[in-house]
C-alpha positions as semicolon CSV with decimal commas, in nm:
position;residue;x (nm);y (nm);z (nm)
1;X;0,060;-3,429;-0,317
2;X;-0,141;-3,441;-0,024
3;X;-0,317;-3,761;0,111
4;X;-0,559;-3,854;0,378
5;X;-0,907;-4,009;0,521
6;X;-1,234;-3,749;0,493
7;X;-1,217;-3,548;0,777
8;X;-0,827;-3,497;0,834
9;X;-0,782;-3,197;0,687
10;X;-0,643;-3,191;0,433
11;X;-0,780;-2,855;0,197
12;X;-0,695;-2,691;0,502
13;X;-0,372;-2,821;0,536
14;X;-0,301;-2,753;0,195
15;X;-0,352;-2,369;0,238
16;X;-0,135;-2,370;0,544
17;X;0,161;-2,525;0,338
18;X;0,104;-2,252;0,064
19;X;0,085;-1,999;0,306
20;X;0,381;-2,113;0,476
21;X;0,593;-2,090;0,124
22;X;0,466;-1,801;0,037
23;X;0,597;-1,639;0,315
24;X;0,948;-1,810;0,211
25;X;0,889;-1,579;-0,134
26;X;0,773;-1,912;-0,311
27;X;0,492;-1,906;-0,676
28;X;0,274;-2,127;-0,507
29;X;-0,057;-2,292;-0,702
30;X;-0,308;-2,523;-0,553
31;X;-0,477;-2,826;-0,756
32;X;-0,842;-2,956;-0,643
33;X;-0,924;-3,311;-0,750
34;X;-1,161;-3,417;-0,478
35;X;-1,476;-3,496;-0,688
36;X;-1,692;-3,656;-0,389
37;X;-1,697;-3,382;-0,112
38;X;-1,970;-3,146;-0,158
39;X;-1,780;-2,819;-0,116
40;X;-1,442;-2,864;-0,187
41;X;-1,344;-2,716;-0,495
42;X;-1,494;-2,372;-0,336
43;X;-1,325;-2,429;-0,007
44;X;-0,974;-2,469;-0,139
45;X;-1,073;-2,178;-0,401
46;X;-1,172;-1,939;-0,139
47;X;-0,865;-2,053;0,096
48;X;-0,610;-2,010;-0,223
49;X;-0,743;-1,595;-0,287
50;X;-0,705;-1,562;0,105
51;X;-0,330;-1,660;0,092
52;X;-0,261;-1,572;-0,238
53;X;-0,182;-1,864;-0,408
54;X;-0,297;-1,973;-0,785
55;X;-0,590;-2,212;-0,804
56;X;-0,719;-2,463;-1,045
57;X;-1,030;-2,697;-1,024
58;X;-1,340;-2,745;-1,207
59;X;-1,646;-2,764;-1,028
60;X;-1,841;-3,006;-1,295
61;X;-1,588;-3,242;-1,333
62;X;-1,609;-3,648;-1,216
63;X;-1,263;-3,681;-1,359
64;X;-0,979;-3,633;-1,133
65;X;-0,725;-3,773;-1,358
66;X;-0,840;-3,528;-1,620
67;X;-0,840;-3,231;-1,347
68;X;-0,481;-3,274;-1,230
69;X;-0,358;-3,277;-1,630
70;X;-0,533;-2,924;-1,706
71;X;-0,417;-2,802;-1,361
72;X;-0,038;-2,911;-1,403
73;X;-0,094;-2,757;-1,735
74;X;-0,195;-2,444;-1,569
75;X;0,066;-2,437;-1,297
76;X;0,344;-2,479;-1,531
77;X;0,198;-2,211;-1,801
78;X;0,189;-1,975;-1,493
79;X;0,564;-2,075;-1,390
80;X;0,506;-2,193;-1,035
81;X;0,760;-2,275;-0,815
82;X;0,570;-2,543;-0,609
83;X;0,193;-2,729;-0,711
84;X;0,030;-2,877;-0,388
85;X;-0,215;-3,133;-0,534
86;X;-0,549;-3,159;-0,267
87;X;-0,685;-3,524;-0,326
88;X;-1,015;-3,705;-0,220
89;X;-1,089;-3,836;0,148
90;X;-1,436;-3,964;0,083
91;X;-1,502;-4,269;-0,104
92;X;-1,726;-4,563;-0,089
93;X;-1,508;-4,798;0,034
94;X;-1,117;-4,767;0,146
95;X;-1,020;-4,940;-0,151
96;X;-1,157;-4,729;-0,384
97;X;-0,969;-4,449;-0,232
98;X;-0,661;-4,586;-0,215
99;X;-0,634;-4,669;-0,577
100;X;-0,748;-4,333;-0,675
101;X;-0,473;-4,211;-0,462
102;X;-0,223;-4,471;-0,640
103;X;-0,410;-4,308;-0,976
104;X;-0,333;-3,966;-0,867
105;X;0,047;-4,044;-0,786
106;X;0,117;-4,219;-1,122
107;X;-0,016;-3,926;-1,314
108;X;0,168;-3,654;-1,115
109;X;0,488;-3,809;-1,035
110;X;0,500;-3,565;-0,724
111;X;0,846;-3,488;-0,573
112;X;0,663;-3,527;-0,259
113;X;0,327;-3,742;-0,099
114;X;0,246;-3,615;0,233
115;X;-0,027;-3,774;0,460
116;X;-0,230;-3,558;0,639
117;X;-0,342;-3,748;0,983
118;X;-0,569;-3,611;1,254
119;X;-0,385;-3,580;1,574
120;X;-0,715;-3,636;1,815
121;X;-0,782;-4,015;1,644
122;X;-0,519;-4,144;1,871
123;X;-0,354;-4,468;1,795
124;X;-0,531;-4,541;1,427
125;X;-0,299;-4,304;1,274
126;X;-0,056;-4,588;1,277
127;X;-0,330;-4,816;1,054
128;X;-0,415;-4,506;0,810
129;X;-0,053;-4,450;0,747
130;X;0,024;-4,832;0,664
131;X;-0,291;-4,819;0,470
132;X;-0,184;-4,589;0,189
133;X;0,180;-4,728;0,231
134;X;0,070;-5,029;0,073
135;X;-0,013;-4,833;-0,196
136;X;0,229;-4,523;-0,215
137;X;0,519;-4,386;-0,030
138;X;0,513;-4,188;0,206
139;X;0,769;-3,916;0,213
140;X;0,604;-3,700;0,493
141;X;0,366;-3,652;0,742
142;X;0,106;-3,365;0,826
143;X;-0,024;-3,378;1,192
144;X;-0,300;-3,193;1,234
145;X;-0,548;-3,069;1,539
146;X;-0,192;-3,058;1,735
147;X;-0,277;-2,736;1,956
148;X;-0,383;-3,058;2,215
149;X;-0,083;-3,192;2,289
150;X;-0,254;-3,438;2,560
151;X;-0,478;-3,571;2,303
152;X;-0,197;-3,594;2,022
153;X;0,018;-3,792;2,182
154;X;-0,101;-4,107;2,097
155;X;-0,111;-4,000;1,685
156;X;0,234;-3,884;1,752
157;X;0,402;-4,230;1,874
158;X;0,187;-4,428;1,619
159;X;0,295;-4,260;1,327
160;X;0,677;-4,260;1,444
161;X;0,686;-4,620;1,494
162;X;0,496;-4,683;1,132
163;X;0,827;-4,511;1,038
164;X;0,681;-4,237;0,806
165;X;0,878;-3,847;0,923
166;X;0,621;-3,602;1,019
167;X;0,724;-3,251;0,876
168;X;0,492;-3,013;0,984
169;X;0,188;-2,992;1,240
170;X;-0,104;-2,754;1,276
171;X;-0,131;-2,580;1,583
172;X;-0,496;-2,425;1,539
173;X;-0,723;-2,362;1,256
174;X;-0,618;-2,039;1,110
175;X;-0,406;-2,052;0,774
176;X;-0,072;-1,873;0,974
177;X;-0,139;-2,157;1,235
178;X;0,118;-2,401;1,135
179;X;0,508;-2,558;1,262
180;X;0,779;-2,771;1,143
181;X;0,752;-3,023;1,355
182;X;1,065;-3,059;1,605
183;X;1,044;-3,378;1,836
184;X;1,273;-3,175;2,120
185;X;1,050;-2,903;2,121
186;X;0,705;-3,129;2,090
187;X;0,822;-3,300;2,425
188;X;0,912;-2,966;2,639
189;X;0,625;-2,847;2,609
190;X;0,428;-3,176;2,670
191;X;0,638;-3,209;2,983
192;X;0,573;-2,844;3,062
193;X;0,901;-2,684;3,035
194;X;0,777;-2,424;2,736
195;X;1,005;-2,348;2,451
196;X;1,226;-2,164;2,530
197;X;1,419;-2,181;2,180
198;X;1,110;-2,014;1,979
199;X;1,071;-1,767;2,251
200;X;1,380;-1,623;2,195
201;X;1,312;-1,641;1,818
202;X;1,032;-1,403;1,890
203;X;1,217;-1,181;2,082
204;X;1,427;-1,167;1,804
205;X;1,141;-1,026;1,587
206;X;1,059;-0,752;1,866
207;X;1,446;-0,643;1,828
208;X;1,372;-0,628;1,426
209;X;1,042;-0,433;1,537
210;X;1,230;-0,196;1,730
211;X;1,519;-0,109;1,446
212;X;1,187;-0,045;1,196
213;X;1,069;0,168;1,481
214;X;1,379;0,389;1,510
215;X;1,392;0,423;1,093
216;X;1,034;0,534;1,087
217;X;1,117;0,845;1,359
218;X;1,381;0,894;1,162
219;X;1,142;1,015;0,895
220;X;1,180;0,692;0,631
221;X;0,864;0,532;0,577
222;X;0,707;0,376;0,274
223;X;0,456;0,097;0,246
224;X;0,791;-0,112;0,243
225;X;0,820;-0,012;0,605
226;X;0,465;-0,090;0,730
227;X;0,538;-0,427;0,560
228;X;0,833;-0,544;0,726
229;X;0,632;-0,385;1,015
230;X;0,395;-0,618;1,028
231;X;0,598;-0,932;0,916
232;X;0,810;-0,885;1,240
233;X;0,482;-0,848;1,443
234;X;0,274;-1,174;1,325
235;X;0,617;-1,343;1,382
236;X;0,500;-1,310;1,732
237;X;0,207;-1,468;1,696
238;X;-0,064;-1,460;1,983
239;X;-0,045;-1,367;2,304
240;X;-0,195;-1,687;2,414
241;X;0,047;-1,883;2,144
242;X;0,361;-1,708;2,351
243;X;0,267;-1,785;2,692
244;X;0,293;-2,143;2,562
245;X;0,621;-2,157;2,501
246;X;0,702;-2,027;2,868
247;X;0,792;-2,307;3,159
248;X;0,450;-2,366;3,308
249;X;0,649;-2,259;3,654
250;X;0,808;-1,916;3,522
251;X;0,385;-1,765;3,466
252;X;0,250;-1,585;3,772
253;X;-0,082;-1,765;3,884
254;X;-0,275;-1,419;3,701
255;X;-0,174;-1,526;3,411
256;X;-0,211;-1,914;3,458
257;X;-0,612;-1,815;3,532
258;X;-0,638;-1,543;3,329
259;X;-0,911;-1,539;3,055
260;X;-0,751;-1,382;2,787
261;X;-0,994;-1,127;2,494
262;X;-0,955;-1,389;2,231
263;X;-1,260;-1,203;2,036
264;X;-1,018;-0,843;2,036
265;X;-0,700;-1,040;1,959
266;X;-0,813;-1,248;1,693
267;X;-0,949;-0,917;1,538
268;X;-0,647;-0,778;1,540
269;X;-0,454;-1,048;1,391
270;X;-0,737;-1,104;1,094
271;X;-0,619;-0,730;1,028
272;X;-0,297;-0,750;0,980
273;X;-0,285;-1,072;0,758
274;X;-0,549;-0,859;0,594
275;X;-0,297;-0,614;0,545
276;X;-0,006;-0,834;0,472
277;X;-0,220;-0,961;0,160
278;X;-0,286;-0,626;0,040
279;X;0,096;-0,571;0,036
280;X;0,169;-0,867;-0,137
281;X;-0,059;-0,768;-0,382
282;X;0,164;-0,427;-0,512
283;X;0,442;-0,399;-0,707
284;X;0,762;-0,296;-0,555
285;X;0,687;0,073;-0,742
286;X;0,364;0,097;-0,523
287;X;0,533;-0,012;-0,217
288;X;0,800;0,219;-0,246
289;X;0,600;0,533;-0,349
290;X;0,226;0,508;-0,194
291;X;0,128;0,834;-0,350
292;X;0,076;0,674;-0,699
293;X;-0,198;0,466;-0,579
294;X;-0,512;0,588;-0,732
295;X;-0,830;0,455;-0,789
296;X;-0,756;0,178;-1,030
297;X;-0,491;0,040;-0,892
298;X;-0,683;0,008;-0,537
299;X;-0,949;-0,208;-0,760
300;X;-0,621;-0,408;-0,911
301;X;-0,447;-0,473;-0,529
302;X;-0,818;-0,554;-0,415
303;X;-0,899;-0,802;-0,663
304;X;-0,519;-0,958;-0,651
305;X;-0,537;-0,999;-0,237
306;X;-0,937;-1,133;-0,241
307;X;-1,053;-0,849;-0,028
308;X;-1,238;-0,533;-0,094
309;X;-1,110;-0,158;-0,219
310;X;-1,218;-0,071;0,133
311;X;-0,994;-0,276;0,291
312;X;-0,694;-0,152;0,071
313;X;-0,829;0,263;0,158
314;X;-0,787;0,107;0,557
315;X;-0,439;0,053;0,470
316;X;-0,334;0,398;0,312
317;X;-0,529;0,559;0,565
318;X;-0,307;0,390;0,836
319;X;0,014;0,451;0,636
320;X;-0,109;0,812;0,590
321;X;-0,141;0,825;0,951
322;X;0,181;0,675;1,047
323;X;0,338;0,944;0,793
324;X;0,197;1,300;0,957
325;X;0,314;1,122;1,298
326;X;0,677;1,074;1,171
327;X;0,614;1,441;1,010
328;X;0,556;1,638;1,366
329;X;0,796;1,427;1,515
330;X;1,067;1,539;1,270
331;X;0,907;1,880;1,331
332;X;0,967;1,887;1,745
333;X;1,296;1,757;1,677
334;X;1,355;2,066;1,488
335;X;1,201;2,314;1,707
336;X;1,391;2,216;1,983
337;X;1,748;2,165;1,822
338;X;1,679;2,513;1,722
């Protein structure tokens, strides 16, 4: 269950945390029961299709008590393996929200209550968490707006002295943009002197890239391939994400000035969460044998990864092209062990 002031971010939050599990091969559904904020039952809707999670909310309703008993309902029909309940930030008065948030907690009995906190507000994070304390615990905390670390600072010491455990901070806006928060790692890179422990972890992924590589000239490719493909490249994230984790003194001065083409690069990495969608969208059949992909079933994988049939045709025309590559490779190998 998440909790929070308007404004915090919490509906975004909430797809970051599906997203996250759902990368972890988690069911994960998504409850709206903000009634007051104009917009968000079709802003967590449109957020669950883009990271393929299982929605429930009803636009007409003033109940949220009422909301979060069909939706559990729902969830547990549809055999999900973890319901993240979005809650109300606006109310008239702080009171009012905080018992609806008491309301909410009563009904659910949720294994967790996570606060989600804006990192820019500084030292008041320390009042908003004691605020809802009064009223329910606390288990974990959601930082978010963290991709400043000189502003977040402040949030950051408030809300460890209030005692509450912050799990997880968002590092920019997109859904992929998310960390579990590690206080050793938080401070290097305030101080300057990168991370040099996630670096390596992406290396790691440009090994894993390099052993896909090697099977695909070796002639075995499948959709299966182009997926773990692109898993091990978003594990890299952006460029501009990497240099971050790099001591501030190891960058030439180029780079320190540099502008990078955020516009290209941001293209590119829409595409291949895009993609990644699309694959989680077929069945392991599918995956494993593209050829049976016909009309229909483009419509089906479409529909079940909330883009369009020409998006999915982008994607076989890619993995058609990667295929009569690995074919005249296979080919020259032939001709000249001949």
């Amino acid at each position: 269950m998440l909790i929070g002031v308007e404004g915090s971010g919490k509906t975004t939050s909430a797809a970051k945390l599906a997203r996250f599990y759902i990368k972890r091969n988690l069911r994960v559904g998504l409850i709206e029961t903000d009634t007051y904020r104009p917009g968000a039952y079709h802003q967590l809707k449109q957020l669950a299709e883009k990271v393929n999670a299982l929605f429930y909310g009803e636009e007409n309703s003033k109940d949220p008590i009422a909301i979060l008993r069909h939706g559990l309902e729902y969830m547990q029909r549809n055999k999900v393996d973890l319901i993240i309940i979005d809650t109300a930030g606006r109310h008239r008065n702080e009171e009012e929200l905080l018992r609806e948030a008491k309301a909410i907690y009563d009904e659910a009995k949720p294994d967790e209550i996570m606060l989600v906190i804006d990192a820019t507000i500084g030292r008041q994070a320390a009042a908003q968490t004691e605020a809802f304390m009064k009223y329910v615990p606390i288990h974990s905390v959601f930082l978010t707006k963290m991709d400043s670390t000189a502003k977040a600072g402040g949030a950051l010491t408030s809300v460890i002295k209030s005692g509450a455990r912050i799990k997880f901070i968002g590092v920019g806006e997109d859904v992929d943009e998310v960390e579990v928060f590690d206080a050793n790692k938080y401070v290097s890179r305030l101080l300057g002197m990168g991370d040099l422990e996630s670096l390596i972890e992406r290396i790691r992924a440009i090994e894993e890239e390099s052993k896909i590589m090697e099977e695909i000239e070796e002639g075995k490719i499948n959709l299966l391939t182009i997926k773990r493909q692109i898993d091990s490249l978003m594990k890299l994230g952006p460029l501009s994400k990497i240099l971050e984790l790099l001591p501030t003194s190891m960058l030439p001065m180029q780079y320190r000035a540099v502008m990078l083409d955020e516009e290209k690069m941001s293209n590119a990495q829409e595409m291949l969460r895009r993609w990644r969608y699309i694959l989680d969208s077929m069945t392991k059949n599918e995956l494993l044998n593209p050829d049976i992909i016909n009309a229909s079933r483009i419509r089906r994988i479409a529909k079940g990864a909330g883009v369009t049939p020409k998006d999915v045709k982008e994607l076989l025309n890619y993995y058609q092209l990667m295929k009569r590559m690995v074919n005249q490779i296979k080919k020259s190998r032939r001709r000249l062990g001949s």
